[in-house]
N, C-alpha and C positions, 0 to 999 in steps of 0.2 A: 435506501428507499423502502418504505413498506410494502411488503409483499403484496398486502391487500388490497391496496389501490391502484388500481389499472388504469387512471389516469395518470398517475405521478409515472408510471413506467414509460409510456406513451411518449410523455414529456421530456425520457431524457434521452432518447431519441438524438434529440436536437443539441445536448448539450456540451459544450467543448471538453468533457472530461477524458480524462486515460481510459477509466475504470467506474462500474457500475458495482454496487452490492443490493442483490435483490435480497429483502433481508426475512428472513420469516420467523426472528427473534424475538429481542426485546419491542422491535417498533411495529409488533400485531400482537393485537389483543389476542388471550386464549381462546374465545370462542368465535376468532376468525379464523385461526391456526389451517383450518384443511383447506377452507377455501381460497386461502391463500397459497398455498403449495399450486391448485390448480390456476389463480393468476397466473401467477407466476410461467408455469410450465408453460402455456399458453402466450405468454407476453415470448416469452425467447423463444421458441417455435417461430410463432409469426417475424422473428429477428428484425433487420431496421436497427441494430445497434452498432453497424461497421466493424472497424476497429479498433473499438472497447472493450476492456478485460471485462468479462461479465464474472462477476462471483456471486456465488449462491449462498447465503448467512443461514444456516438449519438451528435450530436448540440443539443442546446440549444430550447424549445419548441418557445422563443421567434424570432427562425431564421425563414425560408423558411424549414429548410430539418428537421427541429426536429420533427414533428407531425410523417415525413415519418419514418425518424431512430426508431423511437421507434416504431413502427406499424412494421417496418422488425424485432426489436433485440427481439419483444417477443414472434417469435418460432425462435429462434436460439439457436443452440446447447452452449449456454453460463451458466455461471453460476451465473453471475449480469450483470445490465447496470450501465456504470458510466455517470454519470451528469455533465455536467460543469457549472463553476459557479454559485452553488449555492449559492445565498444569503439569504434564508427562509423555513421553512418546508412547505408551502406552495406548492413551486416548483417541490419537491418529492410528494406531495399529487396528482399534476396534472399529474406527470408521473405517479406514479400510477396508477391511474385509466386510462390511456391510457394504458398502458401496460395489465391491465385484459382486456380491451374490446377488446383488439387486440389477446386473447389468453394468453398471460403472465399473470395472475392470479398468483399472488404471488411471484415473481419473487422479487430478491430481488437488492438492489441499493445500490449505492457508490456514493459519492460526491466529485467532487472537490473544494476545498477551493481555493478560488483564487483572493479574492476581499475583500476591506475592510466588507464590509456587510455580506459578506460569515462570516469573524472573528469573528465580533462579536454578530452573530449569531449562530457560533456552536454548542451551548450547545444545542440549540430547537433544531438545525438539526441533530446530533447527535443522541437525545432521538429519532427521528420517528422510527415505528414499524420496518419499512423495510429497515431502513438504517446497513449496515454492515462494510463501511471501507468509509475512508476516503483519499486522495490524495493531496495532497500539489500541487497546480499549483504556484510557486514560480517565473516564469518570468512575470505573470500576475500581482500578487499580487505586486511586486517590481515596477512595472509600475506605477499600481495605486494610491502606495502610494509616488512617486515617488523620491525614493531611490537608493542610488548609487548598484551597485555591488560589493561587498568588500570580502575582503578571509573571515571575521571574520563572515558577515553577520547580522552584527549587526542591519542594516534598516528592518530586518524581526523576528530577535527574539524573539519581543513579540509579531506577529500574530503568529508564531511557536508555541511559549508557549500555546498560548490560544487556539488553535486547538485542543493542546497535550491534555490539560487537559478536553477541553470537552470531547473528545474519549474518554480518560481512564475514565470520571466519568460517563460514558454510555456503556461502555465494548464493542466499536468498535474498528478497525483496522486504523492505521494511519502510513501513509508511505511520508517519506519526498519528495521533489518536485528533478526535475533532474538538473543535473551536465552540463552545455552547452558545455562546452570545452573536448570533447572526446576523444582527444590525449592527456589528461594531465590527466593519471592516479592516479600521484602524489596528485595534486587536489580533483580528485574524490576521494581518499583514507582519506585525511585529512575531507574531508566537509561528505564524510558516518562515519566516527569516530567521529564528531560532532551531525550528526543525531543520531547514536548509542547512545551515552554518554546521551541525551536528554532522550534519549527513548521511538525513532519513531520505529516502526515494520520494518523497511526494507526503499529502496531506490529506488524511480523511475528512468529512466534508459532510454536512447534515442540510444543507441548504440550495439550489440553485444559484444564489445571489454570489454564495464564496467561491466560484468556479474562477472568476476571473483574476482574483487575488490570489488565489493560490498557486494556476498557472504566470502569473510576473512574478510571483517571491522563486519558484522555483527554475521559472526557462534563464538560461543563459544571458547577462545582458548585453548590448554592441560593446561596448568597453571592455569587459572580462572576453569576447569574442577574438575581439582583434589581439589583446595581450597574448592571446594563448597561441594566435598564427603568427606575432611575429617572435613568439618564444621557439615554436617548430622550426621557425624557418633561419633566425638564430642559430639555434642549436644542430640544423642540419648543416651549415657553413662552417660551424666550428668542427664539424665531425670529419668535414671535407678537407681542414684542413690539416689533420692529424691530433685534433686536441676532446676531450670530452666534455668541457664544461664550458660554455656562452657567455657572456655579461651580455645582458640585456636593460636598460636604464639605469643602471648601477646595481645591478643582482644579478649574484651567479643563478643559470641556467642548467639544472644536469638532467640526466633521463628522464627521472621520479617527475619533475616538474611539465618534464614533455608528455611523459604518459598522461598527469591529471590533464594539461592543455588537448590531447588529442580526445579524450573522454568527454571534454566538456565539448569540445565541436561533433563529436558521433551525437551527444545531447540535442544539442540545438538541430541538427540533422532531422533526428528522429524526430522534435514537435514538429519539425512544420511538414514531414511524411503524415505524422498522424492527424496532424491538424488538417491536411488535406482530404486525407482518407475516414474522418469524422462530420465534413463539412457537408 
C-alpha cells in the first residue's frame, strides 16, 4: 500500500488479509518520501489493524531516504521492516544496527528477493539472526534477468526455487511476488495455485479485489481437509496396532504424510482464528 495515502491505509483496516506492507518504496513518489514516513507512523499508531503482520517497505540504505525510512520505521507501531533488494547478509547487518541506534533494538526484518544476487544469495540471507520472511519482488527480478512474462513463468522458476529452498532450510516465511494484471482474477487464481503447488506461504497482492482469490487458492479445501483426518486417524489405528504404515483408499499412509495432513489442519485452524480475529 502506498505509504502516502492515508485513505488506502484506513481502508485496509477492513481487509481479510494476513498481512499489510506499508510501503514507502517504489509506490511513493520522491517528493512525497517524508510525508509519507509520517502517514505512515501515524496510520499504525492509531492501529485498527488486528491481527495483521504489518510490515514496513523503507528504500534501500543505498538511496537518499533509506538511512531516514529506517530511523522513522524503528518506533513505529510495526512488527518488521522489509528491505528491498537484498543482495547479502551484510545489508540486513547495516539495517540492523541502524535500526537499534535509532530505537529499534531488535526489531526484526524481511527481505525482498528481487535481483539475481539477491538468488543466489539466499541461503546466507536467510540464515541471519533477524531475518523472518521473505518476499518475492518478481517484476524486478524478471527485468534483471531479462525474461519474457509468460503464463507458465518459466524465465523465474529457478530463482523461485532457490529462494524456496533457502527459506524452508532456515525455517523462514516466503511469499510469492504479485500478480500485475488485477482485473484478471482468472490469472491471479492459476499463477496463486502455482505458488501454492510450489509451496510459497501465501501471495503478494497490489490490489483489494485479489484478496479473496488468493485466500481460496491458498486455505485448505473440505476435501484435502477430510483426506488428511482420516489419513491421522488411519494411521493412528495402524500404530495401535503394532504396524507403521496405513492404506488408506489404496495408499500407503506413513508418518511423512501424517505430519503434512496435521500441518494442513494447524492451516485451516489458523485462518479461521485469524479470520475471526481480522473480522
Amino acid at each position: 500500500m502506498p505509504g502516502s495515502r492515508a485513505r488506502v491505509l484506513e481502508k485496509a483496516k477492513g481487509l481479510p488479509a494476513d498481512g499489510l506492507i506499508f510501503d514507502l518504496e517504489d509506490a511513493v513518489a520522491p517528493d512525497e518520501k517524508a510525508a509519507a514516513r509520517t502517514t505512515v507512523a501515524e496510520a499504525l499508531a492509531a492501529g485498527g489493524y488486528g491481527a495483521r503482520l504489518r510490515l514496513v517497505r523503507v528504500n534501500g540504505l543505498d538511496t537518499e531516504w533509506g538511512a531516514a525510512d529506517l530511523d522513522a520505521a524503528a518506533t513505529m507501531a510495526c512488527d518488521a521492516v522489509l528491505l528491498p533488494k537484498v543482495g547479502a547478509p551484510s545489508e540486513l547487518d547495516a539495517a540492523a544496527a541502524r535500526l537499534d541506534a535509532a530505537g529499534g533494538e531488535g526489531r526484526a526484518l524481511w527481505a525482498m528477493i528481487e535481483t539475481p544476487q539477491g538468488v543466489l544469495n539466499a541461503a546466507a540471507i536467510a540464515a541471519h539472526p533477524r531475518l523472518e520472511g521473505f518476499v518475492l519482488g518478481t517484476n524486478d527480478l524478471l527485468k534483471d534477468l531479462g525474461g519474457r512474462a509468460t503464463q507458465d513463468r518459466i524465465a523465474l522458476m529457478p530463482a523461485l526455487a532457490m529462494a524456496l529452498l533457502a527459506a524452508r532450510a532456515h525455517g523462514v516465511a516466503c511469499i510469492g511476488g504479485v500478480y500485475n494484471a488485477f482485473r484478471d482474477l482468472d490469472g491471479l487464481a492459476q499463477e496463486c495455485q502455482q505458488d501454492r503447488d510450489m509451496g510459497f506461504d501465501g501471495k503478494t497482492l497490489i490490489h483489494p479485489g485479489q484478496v479473496e482469490v488468493a485466500n481460496s487458492a491458498f486455505a485448505p479445501d473440505a476435501a484435502a481437509l477430510d483426506e488428511a483426518r482420516r489419513q491421522i486417524e488411519a494411521f493412528d489405528e495402524a500404530v495401535a496396532s503394532g504396524s507403521g504404515v496405513a492404506v488408506l483408499d489404496g495408499k500407503i499412509v506413513e508418518n511423512l504424510h501424517v505430519e503434512t495432513a496435521r500441518t494442513l489442519i494447524a492451516r485451516a485452524e489458523a485462518i479461521a482464528k485469524s479470520a475471526a480475529e481480522t473480522a
